[in-house]
C-alpha positions as CSV (number, residue, x, y, z in Angstrom):
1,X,116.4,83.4,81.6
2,X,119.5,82.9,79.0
3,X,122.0,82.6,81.7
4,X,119.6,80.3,83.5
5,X,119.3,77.8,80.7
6,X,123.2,78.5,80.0
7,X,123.9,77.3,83.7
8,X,121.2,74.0,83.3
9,X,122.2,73.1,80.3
10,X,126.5,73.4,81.4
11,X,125.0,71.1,84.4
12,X,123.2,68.5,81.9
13,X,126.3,68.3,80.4
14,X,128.5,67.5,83.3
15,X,126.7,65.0,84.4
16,X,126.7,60.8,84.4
17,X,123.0,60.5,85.6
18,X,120.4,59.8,83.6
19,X,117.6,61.1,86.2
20,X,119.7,64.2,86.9
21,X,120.2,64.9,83.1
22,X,116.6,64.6,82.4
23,X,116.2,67.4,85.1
24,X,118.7,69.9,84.2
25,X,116.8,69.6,80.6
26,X,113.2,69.6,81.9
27,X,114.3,72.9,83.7
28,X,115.9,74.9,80.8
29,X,113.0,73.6,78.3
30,X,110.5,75.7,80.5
31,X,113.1,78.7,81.0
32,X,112.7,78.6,76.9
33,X,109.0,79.1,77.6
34,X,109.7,81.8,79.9
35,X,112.2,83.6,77.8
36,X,109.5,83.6,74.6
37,X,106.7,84.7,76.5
38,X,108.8,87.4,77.4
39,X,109.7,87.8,73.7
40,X,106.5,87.9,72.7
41,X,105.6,90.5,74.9
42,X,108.3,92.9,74.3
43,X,107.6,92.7,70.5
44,X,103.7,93.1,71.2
45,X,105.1,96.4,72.8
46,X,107.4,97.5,70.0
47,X,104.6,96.6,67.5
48,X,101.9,99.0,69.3
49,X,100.1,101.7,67.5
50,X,101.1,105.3,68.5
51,X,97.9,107.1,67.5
52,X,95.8,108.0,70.7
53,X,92.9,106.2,71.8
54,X,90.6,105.3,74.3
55,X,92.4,102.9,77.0
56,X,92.3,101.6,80.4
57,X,94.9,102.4,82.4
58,X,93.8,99.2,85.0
59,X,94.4,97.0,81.8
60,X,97.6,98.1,81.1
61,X,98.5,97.9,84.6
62,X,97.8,94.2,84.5
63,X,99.9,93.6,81.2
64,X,102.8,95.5,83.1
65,X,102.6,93.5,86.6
66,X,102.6,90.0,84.2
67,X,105.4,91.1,82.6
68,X,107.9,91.4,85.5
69,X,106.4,88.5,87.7
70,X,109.4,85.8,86.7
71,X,111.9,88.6,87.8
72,X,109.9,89.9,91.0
73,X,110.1,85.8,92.3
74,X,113.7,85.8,91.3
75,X,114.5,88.7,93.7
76,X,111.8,87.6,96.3
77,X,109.6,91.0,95.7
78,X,105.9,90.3,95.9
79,X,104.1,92.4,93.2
80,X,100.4,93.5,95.0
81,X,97.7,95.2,92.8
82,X,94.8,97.0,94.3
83,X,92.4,98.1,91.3
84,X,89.4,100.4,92.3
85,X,88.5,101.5,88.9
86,X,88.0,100.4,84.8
87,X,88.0,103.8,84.3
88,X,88.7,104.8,80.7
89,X,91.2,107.5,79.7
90,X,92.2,108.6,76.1
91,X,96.2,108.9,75.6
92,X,98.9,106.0,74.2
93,X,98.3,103.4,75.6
94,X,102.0,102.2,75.3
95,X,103.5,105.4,76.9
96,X,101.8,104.8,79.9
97,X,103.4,101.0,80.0
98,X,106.8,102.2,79.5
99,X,106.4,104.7,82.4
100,X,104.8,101.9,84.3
101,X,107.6,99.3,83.3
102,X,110.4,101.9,83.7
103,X,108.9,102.3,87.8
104,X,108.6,99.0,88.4
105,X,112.4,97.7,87.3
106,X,113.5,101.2,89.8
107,X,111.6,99.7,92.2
108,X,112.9,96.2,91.9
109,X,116.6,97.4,91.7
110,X,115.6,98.9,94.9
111,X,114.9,95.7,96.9
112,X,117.6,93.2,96.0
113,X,116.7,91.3,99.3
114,X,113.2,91.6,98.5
115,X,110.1,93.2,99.4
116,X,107.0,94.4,98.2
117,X,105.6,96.8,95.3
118,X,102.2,97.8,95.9
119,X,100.2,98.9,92.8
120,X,97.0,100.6,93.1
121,X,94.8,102.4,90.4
122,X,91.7,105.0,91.5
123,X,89.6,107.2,90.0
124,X,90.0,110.6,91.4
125,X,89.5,114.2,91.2
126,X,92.5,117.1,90.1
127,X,94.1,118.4,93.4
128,X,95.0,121.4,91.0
129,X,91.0,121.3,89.8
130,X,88.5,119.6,91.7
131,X,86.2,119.9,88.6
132,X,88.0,117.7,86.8
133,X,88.1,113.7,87.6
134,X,91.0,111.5,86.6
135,X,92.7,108.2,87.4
136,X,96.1,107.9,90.0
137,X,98.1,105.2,89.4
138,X,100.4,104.7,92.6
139,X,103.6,102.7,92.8
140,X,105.0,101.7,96.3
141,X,108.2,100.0,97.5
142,X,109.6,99.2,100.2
143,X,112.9,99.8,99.4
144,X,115.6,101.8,101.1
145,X,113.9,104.8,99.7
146,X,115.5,107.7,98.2
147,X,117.4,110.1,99.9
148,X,115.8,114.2,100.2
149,X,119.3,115.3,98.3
150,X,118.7,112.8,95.6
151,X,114.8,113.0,95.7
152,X,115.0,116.6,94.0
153,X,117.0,115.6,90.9
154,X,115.7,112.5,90.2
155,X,113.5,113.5,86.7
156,X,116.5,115.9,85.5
157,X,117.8,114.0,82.1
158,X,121.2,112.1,82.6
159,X,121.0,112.1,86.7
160,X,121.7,108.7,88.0
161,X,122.8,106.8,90.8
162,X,123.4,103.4,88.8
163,X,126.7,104.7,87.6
164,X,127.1,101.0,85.5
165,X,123.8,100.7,84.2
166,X,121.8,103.8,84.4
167,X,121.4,106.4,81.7
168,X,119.7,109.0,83.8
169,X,116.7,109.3,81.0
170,X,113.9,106.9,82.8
171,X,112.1,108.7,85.0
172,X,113.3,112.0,82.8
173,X,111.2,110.5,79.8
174,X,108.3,108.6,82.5
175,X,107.8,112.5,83.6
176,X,107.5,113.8,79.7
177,X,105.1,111.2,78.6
178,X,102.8,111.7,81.7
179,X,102.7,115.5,81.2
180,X,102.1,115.4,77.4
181,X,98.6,113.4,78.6
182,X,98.0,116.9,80.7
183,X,98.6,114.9,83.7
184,X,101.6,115.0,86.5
185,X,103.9,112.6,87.8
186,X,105.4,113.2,91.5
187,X,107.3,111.5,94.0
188,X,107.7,110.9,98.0
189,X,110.1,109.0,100.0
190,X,111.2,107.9,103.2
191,X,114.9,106.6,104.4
192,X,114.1,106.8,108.3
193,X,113.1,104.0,110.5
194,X,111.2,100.4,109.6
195,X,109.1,102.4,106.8
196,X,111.5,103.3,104.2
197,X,110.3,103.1,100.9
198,X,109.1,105.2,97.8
199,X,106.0,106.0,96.6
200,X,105.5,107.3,92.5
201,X,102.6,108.7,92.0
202,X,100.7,109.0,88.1
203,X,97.7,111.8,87.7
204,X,96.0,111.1,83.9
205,X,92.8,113.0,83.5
206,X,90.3,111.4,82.4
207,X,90.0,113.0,78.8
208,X,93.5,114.4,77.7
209,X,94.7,116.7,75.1
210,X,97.1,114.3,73.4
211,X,99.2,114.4,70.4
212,X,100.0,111.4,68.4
213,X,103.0,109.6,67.5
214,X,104.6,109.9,70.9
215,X,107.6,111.7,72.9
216,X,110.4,109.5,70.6
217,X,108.6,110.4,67.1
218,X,108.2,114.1,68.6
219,X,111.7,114.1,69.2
220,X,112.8,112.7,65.4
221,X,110.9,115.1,63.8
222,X,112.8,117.9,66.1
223,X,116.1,116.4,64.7
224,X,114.8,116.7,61.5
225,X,113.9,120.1,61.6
């Protein structure tokens, strides 16, 4: 949104027509809007209380998918949600939107001629123990998908394939915060044919053993020690 209005307002600048001017401000006064909504947000996120609770994972879902719609139209990537469940879950709720928010930019730097994410939430039982029922969180691209070689690396800390931009610690961390909710995170791919894509599957059971303070917090009080 900053380089947008930087561009509209350069363009108001430049030009001799009232009518035109009076667009180019229009236009950058409702990227402002954008831009604080999005402020707004991120500082609702940074403001969030770490102790565990009862959550909705659908709900957070929904706060997620709003967050990145400006970006998704910008790259032409449709964001679908498919929601079978309100089902309730006790964990951080912030945790699970910064795994959610971390596969959702992957997926989007994945498309950059556009596509479709597919985001679905289910209550479900424990492939590992059908006597326990949780909720799978699925999200699908249709990307060019992620080759096998790549595929079995991808939630070791510091791997990348963004050599510019990436740190290699995303998915690293998305994998550490959905295990310390006793649940699993996994992966599948495809980079043959019209189907390519990748598909990021999230297991929380239903009522998890789960620590407060969260995986950063664990981690400063290791570096204190």
């Amino acid at each position: 949104p900053l380089e947008g209005i930087t561009n509209m307002l350069y363009l108001a600048g430049e030009s001799n027509d009232p009518a035109e001017i009076q667009t180019w401000l229009e236009q950058a006064q409702s990227a402002v809007i954008r831009l604080s909504h999005i402020t707004r947000r991120t500082l609702g996120f940074y403001r969030e209380s770490v102790q565990p609770a009862a959550y909705r994972p659908a709900e957070v879902m929904k706060e997620v998918i709003a967050f990145y719609v400006t970006e998704a139209l910008s790259k032409d990537v449709q964001l679908q949600a498919d929601i079978r469940t309100e089902q309730e879950t006790y964990g951080v709720p912030g945790e699970l939107r910064q795994v959610l928010s971390n596969l959702i930019s992957n997926s989007l730097d994945a498309m950059p001629n556009g596509g479709i994410i597919r985001l679905a939430v289910r209550q479900v039982t424990d492939l590992r123990d059908n006597a326990k029922t949780g909720v799978r969180i699925t999200v699908a691209d249709t990307g060019s998908g992620i080759p096998a070689h790549i595929l079995d690396h991808v939630f070791e800390p510091f791997f990348t394939t963004k050599a510019d931009t990436g740190t290699g610690l995303g998915l690293w961390v998305s994998k550490e915060l959905v295990e310390k909710q006793d649940g699993h995170l996994r992966v599948r791919s495809s980079i043959l044919g019209t189907l390519t894509g990748t598909v990021f599957s999230i297991y929380i059971p239903v009522k998890a053993n789960v620590e407060a303070g969260g995986l950063l917090q664990s981690v400063l009080e290791d570096a204190q020690r």
